[in-house]
C-alpha positions as CSV (number, residue, x, y, z in Angstrom):
1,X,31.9,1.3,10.0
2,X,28.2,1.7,8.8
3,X,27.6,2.9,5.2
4,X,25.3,5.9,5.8
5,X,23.4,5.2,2.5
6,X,22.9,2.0,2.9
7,X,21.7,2.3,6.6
8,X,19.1,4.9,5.1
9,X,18.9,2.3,2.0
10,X,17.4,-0.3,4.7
11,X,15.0,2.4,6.2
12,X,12.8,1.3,3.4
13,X,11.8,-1.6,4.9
14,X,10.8,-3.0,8.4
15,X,12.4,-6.1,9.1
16,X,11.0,-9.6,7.9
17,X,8.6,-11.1,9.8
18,X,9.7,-14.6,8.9
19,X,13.1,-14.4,7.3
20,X,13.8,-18.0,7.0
21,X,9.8,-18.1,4.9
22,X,9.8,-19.1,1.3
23,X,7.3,-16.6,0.2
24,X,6.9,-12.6,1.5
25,X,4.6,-10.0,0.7
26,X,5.3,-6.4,0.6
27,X,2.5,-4.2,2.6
28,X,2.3,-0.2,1.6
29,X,0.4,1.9,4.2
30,X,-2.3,4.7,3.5
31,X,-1.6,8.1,3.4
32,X,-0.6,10.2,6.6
33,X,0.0,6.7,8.3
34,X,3.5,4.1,8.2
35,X,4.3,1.2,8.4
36,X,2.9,0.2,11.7
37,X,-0.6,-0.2,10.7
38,X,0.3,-3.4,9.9
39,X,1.6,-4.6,13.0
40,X,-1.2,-7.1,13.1
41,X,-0.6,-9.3,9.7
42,X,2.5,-11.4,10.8
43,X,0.1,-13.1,13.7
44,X,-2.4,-13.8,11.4
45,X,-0.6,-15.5,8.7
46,X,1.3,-18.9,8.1
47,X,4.9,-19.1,9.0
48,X,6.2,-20.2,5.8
49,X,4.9,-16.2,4.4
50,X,6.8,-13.2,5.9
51,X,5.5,-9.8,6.0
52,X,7.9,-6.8,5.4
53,X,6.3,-3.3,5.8
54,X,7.6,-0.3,3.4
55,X,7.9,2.4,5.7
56,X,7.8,5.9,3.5
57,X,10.3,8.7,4.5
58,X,8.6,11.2,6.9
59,X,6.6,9.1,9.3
60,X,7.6,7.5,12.2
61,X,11.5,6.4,12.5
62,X,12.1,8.0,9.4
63,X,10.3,11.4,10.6
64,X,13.0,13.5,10.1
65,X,13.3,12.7,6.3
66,X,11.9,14.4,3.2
67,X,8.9,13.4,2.1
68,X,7.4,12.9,-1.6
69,X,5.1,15.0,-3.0
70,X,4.8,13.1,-6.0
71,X,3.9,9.9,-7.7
72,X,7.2,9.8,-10.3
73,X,10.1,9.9,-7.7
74,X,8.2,8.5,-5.1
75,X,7.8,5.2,-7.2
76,X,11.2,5.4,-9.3
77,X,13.4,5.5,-5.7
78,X,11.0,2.8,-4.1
79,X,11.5,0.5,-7.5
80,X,15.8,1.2,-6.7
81,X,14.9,-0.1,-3.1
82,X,12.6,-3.1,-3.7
83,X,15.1,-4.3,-7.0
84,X,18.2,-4.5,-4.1
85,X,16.4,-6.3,-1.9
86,X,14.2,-9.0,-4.1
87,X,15.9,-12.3,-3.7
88,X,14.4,-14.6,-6.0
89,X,11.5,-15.6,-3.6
90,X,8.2,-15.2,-5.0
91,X,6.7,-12.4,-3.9
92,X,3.5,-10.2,-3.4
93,X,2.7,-6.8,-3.2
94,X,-0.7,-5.4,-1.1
95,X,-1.5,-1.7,-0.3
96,X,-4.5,0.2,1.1
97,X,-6.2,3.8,-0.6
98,X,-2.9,5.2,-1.5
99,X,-0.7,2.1,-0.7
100,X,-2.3,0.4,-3.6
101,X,-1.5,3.4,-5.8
102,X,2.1,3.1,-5.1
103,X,1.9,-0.9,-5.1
104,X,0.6,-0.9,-8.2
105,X,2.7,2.1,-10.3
106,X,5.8,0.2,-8.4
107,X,4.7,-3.4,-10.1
108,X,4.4,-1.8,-13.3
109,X,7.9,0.2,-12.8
110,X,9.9,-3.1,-12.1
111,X,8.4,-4.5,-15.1
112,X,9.0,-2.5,-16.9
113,X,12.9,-2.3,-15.9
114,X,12.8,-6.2,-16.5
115,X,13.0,-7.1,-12.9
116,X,11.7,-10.2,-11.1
117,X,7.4,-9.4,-11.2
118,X,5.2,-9.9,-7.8
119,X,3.0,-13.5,-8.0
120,X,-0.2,-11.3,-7.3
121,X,-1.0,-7.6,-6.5
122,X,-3.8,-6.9,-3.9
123,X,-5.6,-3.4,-4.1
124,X,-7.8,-2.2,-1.4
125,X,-9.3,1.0,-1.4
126,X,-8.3,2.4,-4.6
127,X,-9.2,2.1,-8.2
128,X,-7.7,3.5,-11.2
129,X,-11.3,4.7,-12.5
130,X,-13.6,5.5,-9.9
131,X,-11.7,6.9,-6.8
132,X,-12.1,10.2,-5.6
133,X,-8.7,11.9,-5.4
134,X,-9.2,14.7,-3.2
135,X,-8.6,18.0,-4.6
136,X,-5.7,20.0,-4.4
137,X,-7.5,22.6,-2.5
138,X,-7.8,19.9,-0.1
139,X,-4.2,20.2,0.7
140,X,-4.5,23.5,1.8
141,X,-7.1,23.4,4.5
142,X,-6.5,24.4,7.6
143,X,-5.7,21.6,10.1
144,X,-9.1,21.5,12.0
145,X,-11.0,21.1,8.9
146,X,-8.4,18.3,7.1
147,X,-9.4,16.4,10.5
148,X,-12.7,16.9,10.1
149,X,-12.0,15.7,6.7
150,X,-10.3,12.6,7.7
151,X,-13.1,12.1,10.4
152,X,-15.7,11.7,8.3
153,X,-13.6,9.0,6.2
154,X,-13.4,7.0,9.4
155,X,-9.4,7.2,9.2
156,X,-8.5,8.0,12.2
157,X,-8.9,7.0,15.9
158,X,-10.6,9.1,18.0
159,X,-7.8,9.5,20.7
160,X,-5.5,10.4,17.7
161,X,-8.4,12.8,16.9
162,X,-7.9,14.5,19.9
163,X,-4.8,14.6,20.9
164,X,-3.0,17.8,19.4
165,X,0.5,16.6,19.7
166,X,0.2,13.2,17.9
167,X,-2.1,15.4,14.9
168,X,0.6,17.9,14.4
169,X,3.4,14.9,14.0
170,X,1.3,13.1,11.8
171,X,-0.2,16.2,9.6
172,X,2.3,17.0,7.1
173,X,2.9,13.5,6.1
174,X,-0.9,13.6,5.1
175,X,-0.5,16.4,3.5
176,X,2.5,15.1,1.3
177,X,0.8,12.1,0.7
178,X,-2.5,13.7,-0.5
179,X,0.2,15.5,-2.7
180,X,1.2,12.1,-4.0
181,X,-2.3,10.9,-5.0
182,X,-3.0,14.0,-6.6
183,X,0.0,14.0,-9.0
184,X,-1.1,11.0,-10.4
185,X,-2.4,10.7,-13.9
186,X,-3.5,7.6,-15.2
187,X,-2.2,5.8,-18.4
188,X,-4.0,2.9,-18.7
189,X,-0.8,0.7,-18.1
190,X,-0.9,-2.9,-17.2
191,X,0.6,-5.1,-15.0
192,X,2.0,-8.8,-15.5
193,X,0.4,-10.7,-12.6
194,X,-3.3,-11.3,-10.8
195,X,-4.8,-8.6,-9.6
196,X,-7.4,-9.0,-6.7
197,X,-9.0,-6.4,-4.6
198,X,-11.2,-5.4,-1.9
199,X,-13.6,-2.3,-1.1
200,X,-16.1,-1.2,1.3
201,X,-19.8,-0.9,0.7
202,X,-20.0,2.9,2.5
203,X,-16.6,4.6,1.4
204,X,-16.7,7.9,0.2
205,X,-13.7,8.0,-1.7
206,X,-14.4,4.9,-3.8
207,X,-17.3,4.6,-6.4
208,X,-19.5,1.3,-6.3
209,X,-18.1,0.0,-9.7
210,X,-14.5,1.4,-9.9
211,X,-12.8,-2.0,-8.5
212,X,-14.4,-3.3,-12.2
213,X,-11.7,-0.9,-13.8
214,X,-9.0,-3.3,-12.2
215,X,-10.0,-6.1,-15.0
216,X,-8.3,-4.8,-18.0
217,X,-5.5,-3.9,-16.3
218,X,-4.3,-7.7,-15.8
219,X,-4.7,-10.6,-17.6
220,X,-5.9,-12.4,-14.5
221,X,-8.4,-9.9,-12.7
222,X,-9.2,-12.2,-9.5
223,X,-12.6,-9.9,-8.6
224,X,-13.5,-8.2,-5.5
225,X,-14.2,-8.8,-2.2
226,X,-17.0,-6.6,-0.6
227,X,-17.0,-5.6,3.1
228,X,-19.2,-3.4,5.0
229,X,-17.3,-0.6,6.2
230,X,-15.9,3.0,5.5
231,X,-12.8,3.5,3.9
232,X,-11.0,2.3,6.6
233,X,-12.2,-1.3,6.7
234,X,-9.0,-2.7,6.2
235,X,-8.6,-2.6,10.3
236,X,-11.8,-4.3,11.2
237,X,-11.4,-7.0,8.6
238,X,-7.7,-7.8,8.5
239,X,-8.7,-11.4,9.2
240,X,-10.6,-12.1,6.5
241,X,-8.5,-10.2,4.3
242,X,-4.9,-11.5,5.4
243,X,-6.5,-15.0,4.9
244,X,-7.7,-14.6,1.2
245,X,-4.5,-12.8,0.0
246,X,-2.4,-15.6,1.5
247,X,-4.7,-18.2,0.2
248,X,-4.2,-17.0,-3.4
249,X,-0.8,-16.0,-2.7
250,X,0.3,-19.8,-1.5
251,X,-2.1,-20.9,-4.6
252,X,-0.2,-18.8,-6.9
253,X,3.1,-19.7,-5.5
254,X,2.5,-23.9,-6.1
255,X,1.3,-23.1,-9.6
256,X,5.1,-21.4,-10.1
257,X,6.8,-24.1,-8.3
258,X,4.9,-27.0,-10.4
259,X,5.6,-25.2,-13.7
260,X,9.5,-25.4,-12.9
């Protein structure tokens, strides 16, 4: 008989995309979005890496679920999760705007409990100094203007944009997820692998210098890659992106291997 727990456990985390690879990164989706906005990695990189989406309560096959509201919990249960299912392969962790907040609170949590650290952290979208949280006022917009909102941002399709159904499913898991970024206050805290990251030269919720606030973070700041875009570049450059993360990942992941 199924353990209820643990079946809910594993709703944490979409299956590997190569379970048999050495190395695996983690992805965390933006907020009001899950896991599926990554359905396109796996294709793009090498078979020996596996991609396994964290798929967030409230969203997609977990939409019956309570969501998180806030930063604490939300990164303390994900640390239980990932800590279960780490294996000893060396890993990675990569989020976008909101999944790079969590990525990077979570690989300073597991450090901080002593478990086994990710080989590199990638950040896009989101800065410890220099992003603009939106307000809580925000929250409380009524839906036509949070759409509007999230129009302007470039976050969302326009079929999604206009189709009343799919906005009122995926709403409140924006909502709760704008709830999440605004809880967070930043303490300066470190984290014991690279760091690289990548921005958008016409995103309005990220300043033109904050990605610099990454460097004393890490003792290994890996710079910035700058694409044209919005906020949501990450969909019109997931080549380039995927490519560069795995490069240093696989770079990373030698180094580890040839210091054993």
């Amino acid at each position: 008989m199924t353990d209820p727990v643990a079946a809910v456990a594993d709703r944490w985390f979409q299956p590997e995309s190569a379970p048999d690879a050495s190395t695996r990164i983690f992805l965390l989706h933006y907020a009001g979005s899950g896991a599926s906005v990554y359905h396109d990695w796996p294709q793009l990189i090498p078979a020996d890496v596996s991609t396994q989406c964290v798929q967030l309560p409230g969203r997609q096959e977990r939409l019956k679920e309570e969501m998180f509201t806030d930063i604490g919990p939300l990164v303390d249960t994900l640390a239980d999760h990932l800590s279960a299912e780490l294996d000893g392969r060396p890993y990675a962790v990569f989020g976008h705007c909101m999944g790079a907040l969590v990525a990077y609170r979570l690989t300073v949590e597991l450090h901080e409990r002593g478990e086994q650290a990710p080989l590199l952290l990638g950040a896009s979208a989101w800065a410890p100094k220099g992003f603009r949280t939106p307000p809580v006022e925000q929250l409380q917009l009524p839906q036509a203007d949070l759409v509007e909102w999230a129009r302007g941002l470039g976050s969302l399709p326009e079929a999604i944009l206009n189709d009343t159904e799919a906005l009122d499913m995926m709403m409140p898991a924006m909502r709760a997820d704008l709830e999440v970024c605004a809880s967070y206050e930043d303490d300066d805290a470190a984290v014991p692998c690279p760091v690289v990251t990548y921005s958008a030269d016409h995103d309005p919720l990220v300043d033109p210098q904050a990605m610099e606030s990454w460097a004393p973070r890490t003792g290994s700041y890996l710079g910035n890659r700058l694409f044209r875009g919005g906020h949501f570049f990450l969909h019109q450059e997931t080549t380039s992106i995927t490519a560069d993360f795995v490069r240093l990942l696989l770079g990373r992941a030698a180094q580890a291997r040839s210091a054993h």
